[in-house]
C-alpha positions in Angstrom: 102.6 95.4 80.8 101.2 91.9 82.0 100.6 91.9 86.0 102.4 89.2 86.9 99.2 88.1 89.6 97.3 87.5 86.4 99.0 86.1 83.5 97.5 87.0 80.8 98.9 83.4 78.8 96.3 81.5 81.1 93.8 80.4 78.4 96.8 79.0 75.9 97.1 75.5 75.5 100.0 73.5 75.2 100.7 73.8 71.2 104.1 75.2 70.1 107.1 74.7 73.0 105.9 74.1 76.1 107.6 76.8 77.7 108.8 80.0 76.6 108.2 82.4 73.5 112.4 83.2 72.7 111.2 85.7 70.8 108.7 87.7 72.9 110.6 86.7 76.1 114.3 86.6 75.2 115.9 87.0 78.7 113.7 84.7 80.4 115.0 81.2 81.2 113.2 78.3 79.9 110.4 76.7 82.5 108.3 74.1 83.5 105.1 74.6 82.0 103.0 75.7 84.7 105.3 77.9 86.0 105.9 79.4 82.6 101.8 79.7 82.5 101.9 81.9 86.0 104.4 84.2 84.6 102.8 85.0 81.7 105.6 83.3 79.4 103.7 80.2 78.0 104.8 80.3 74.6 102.3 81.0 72.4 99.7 79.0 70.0 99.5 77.5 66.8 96.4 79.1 64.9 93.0 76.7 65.2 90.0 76.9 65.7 88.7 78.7 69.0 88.7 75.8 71.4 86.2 76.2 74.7 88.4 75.2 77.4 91.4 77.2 78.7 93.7 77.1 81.8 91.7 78.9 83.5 88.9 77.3 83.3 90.7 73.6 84.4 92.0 75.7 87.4 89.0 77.4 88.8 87.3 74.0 88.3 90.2 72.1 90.1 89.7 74.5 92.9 86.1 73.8 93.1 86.6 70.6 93.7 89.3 70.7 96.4 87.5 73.2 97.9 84.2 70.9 98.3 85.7 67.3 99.0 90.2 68.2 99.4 92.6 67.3 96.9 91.9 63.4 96.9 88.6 64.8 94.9 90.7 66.0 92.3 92.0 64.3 89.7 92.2 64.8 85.8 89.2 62.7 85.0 87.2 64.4 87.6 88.0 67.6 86.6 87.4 67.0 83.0 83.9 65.5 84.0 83.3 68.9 85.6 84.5 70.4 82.6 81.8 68.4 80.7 85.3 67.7 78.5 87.3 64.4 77.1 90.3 64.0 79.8 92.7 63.7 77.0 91.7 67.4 76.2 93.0 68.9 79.6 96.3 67.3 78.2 96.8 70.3 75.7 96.8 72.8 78.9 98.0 71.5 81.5 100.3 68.6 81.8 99.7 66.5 84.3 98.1 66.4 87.8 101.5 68.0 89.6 101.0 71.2 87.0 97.5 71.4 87.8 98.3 71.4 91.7 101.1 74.0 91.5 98.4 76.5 89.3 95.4 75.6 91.8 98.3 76.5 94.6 99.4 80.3 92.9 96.0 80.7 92.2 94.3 80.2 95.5 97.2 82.6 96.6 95.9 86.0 95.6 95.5 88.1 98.1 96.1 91.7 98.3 96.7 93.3 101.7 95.2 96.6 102.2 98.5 97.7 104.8 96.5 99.9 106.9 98.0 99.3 110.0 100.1 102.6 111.8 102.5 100.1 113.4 104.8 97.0 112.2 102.9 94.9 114.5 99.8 96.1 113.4 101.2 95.9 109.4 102.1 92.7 110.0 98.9 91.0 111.9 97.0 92.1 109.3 99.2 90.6 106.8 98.9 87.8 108.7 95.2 87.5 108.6 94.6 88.2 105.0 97.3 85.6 104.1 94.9 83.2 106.6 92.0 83.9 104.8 92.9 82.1 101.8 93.6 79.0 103.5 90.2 79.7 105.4 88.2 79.6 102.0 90.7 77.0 100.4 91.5 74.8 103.7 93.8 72.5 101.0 96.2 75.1 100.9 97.7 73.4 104.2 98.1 70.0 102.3 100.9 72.0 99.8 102.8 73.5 102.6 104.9 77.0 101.2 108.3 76.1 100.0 111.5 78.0 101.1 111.7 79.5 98.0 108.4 80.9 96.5 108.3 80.3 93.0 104.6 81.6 91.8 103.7 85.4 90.8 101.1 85.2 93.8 103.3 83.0 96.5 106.1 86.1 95.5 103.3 88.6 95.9 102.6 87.8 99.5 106.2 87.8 99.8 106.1 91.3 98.8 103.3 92.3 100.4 105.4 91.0 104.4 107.9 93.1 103.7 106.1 96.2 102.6 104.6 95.5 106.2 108.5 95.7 107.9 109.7 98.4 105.6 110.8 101.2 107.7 111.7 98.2 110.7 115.4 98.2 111.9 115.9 94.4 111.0 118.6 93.5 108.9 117.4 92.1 105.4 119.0 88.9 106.5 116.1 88.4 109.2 112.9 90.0 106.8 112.6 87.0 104.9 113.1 84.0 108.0 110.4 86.0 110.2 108.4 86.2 107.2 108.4 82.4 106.3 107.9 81.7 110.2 104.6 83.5 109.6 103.6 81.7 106.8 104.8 78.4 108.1 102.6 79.2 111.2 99.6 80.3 109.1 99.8 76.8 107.0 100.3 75.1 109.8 97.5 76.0 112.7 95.3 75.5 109.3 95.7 72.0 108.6 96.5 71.3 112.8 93.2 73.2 113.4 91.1 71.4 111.4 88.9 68.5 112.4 87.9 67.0 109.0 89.6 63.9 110.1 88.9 63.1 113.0 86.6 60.2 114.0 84.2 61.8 116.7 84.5 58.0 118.3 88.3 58.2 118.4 87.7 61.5 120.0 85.3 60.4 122.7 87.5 57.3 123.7 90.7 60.0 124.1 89.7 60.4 127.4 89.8 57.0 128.7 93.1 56.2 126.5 94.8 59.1 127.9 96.1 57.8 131.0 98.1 59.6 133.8 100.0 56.2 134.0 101.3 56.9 130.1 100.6 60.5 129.9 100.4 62.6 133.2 100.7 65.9 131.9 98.6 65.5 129.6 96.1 63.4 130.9 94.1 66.1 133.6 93.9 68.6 130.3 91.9 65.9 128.1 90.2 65.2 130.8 89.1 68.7 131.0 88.0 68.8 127.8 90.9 70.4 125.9 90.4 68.5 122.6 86.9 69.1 122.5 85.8 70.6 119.5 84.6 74.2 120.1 83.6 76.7 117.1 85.6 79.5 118.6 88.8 77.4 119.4 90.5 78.4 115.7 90.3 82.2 116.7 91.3 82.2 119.6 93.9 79.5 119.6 95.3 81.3 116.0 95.6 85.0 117.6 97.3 84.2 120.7 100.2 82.1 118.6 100.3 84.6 116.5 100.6 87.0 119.3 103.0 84.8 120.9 105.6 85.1 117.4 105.3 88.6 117.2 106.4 89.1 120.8 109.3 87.1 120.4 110.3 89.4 116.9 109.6 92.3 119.3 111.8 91.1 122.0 114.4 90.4 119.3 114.4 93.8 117.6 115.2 94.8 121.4 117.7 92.9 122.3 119.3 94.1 118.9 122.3 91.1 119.3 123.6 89.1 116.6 122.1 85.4 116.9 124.4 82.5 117.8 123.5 79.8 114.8 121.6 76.7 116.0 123.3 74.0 113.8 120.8 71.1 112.4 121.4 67.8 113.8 122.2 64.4 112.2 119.0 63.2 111.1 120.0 59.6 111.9 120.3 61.0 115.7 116.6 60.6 116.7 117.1 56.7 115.6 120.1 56.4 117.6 120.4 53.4 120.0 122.2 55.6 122.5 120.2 58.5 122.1 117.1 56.5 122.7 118.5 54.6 125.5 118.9 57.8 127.3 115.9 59.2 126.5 114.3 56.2 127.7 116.3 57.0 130.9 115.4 60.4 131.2 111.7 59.5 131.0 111.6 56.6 133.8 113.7 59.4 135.9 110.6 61.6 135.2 108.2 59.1 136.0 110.0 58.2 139.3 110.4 61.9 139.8 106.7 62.5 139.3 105.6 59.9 142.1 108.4 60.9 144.4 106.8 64.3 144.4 103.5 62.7 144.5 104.3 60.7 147.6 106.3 63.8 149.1 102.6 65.8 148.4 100.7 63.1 150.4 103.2 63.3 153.0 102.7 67.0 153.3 99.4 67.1 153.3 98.9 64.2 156.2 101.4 65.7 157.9 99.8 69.0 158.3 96.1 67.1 158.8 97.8 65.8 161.4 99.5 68.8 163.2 96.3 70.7 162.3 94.2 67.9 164.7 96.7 68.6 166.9 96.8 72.2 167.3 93.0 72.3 167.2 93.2 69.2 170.1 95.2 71.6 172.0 93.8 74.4 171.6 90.4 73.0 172.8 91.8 72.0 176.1 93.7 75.3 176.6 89.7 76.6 175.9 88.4 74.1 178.6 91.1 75.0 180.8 90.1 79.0 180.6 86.4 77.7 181.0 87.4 76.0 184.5 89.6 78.5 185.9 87.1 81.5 185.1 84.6 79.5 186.2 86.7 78.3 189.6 87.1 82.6 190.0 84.0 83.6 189.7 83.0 81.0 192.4 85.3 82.0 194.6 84.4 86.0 193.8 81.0 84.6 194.9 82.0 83.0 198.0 83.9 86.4 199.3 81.4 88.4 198.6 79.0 86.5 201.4 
């Protein structure tokens, strides 16, 4: 039986239907090519002679070169170049860039989880961390963000592989999947937010100086500090603690063990509202104005109690001089009686 991780229909070129074998596959559905080449189901060849390239090959060098230089290095020509092949011959395996990025994309997906962990959480972090390191040797993985609804033998797989991690959890079915795709949706994401490839090191110098208290005063103090300087350990640490963070809240969920209330989506025209943004725009200057008022309330607090302090310390030396002149006026007239 073919493991669907690795079709075994990889090397077969696109002769005969570009799908589906009906006869060697009757009850699957016909499908786009490259789909039907992850599955296994590419329908088979017409007898030739041997030819040198294969899917496979085309992949792995795809990968290559998105793995060096992103995906804007790869491109059919390139690839053939790489391939030391005419571009017209990658034609007969794959058919077009979007099939070559869907197979780089199942491909760069295999991962197999060992599921050691005694615990859910445990399970589940280190599902978490072997699904992270293929985006850590294939950082384009975050440019093809995971759809809703895996599609690939090896995007399914890690599918598979999450839930083996909450099997045994009392979580309704219903909420496997949704905590799952947070995960992955959190993985993808802190890999492309995390990286740095982009970044002009001159942009990120002048961030300082164009963050301004005026136009950002939460955030302004922070960059100041240095919080967008680049550090080599930021990506652990940063990554753990969110991922720390999600788990607690699925924690605190299977706790509270209460149906959620649905959060309905909004409009999407909402955000372009004029009255929306009007009040928005309200809400912000009420901020601002907030934000001084508590500044100049701060001021006042802290003059005030410079001032009381000078006070109390002003009276508190002549209560000092005071004791001084009657102790000394005592012992004088101690002195006196004694004679």
């Amino acid at each position: 039986m073919t493991d669907p991780r690795h079709p075994a229909d990889l090397h077969l070129p696109i002769d005969a239907a570009s799908v589906a074998d009906p006869d060697q596959h009757p009850d699957t559905p016909a499908l786009p090519h490259a789909h039907a080449v992850t599955w296994g189901v590419a329908a088979l060849p017409h007898r030739g002679p041997k030819r040198e390239l294969s899917t496979e090959r085309i992949v792995e060098a795809a990968i290559e070169l998105a793995d060096a230089d992103g995906l804007d290095a790869v491109s059919m020509g390139k690839v053939a170049a790489k391939l030391n092949a005419a571009p017209m011959s990658l034609y007969r395996y794959v058919t077009g860039k979007d099939d070559l990025l869907l197979l780089m994309f199942d491909t760069a997906s295999e991962v197999t989880v060992p599921g050691a962990g005694s615990t859910w959480r445990e399970r589940l972090t280190e599902w978490a961390m072997f699904v992270r390191t293929t985006y850590d040797a294939h950082p384009w993985l975050a440019d093809l963000p995971p759809s809703s609804t895996p599609t690939t033998p090896n995007r399914l797989a890690i599918i598979e592989d999450g839930l083996a991690a909450l099997e045994g959890v009392r979580m309704p079915d219903a909420g496997k999947l949704p905590t799952l795709l947070l995960l992955l949706g959190y993985i993808g994401l802190y890999a492309k937010a995390s990286s740095n490839a982009a970044v002009d090191d001159a942009v990120r110098q002048a961030l300082p100086a164009l963050v301004t208290d005026e136009r950002f005063p939460l955030l302004a103090p922070a960059v100041r500090a240095g919080v967008f300087e680049y550090r080599e350990t930021d990506a652990d640490v940063g990554f753990g603690f969110g991922l720390r963070r999600l788990l607690d809240g699925v924690e605190r969920w299977l706790e509270r063990n209460e149906q959620d209330d649905p959060i309905h989506a909004l409009p999407t025209a909402i955000a372009s509202d004029k009255q929306v943004r009007e009040a928005a725009k309200l809400v912000e200057r009420a901020r601002i104005e907030l934000r001084q008022a508590e500044a100049k309330a701060a001021d006042a607090v802290a003059k005030a109690t410079e001032r009381l302090r000078a006070i109390d310390a002003k009276a508190e030396a002549t209560a000092e001089r005071d004791a001084a002149r009657a102790a000394l006026k005592a012992a004088k007239a101690e002195a006196k009686a004694r004679k």
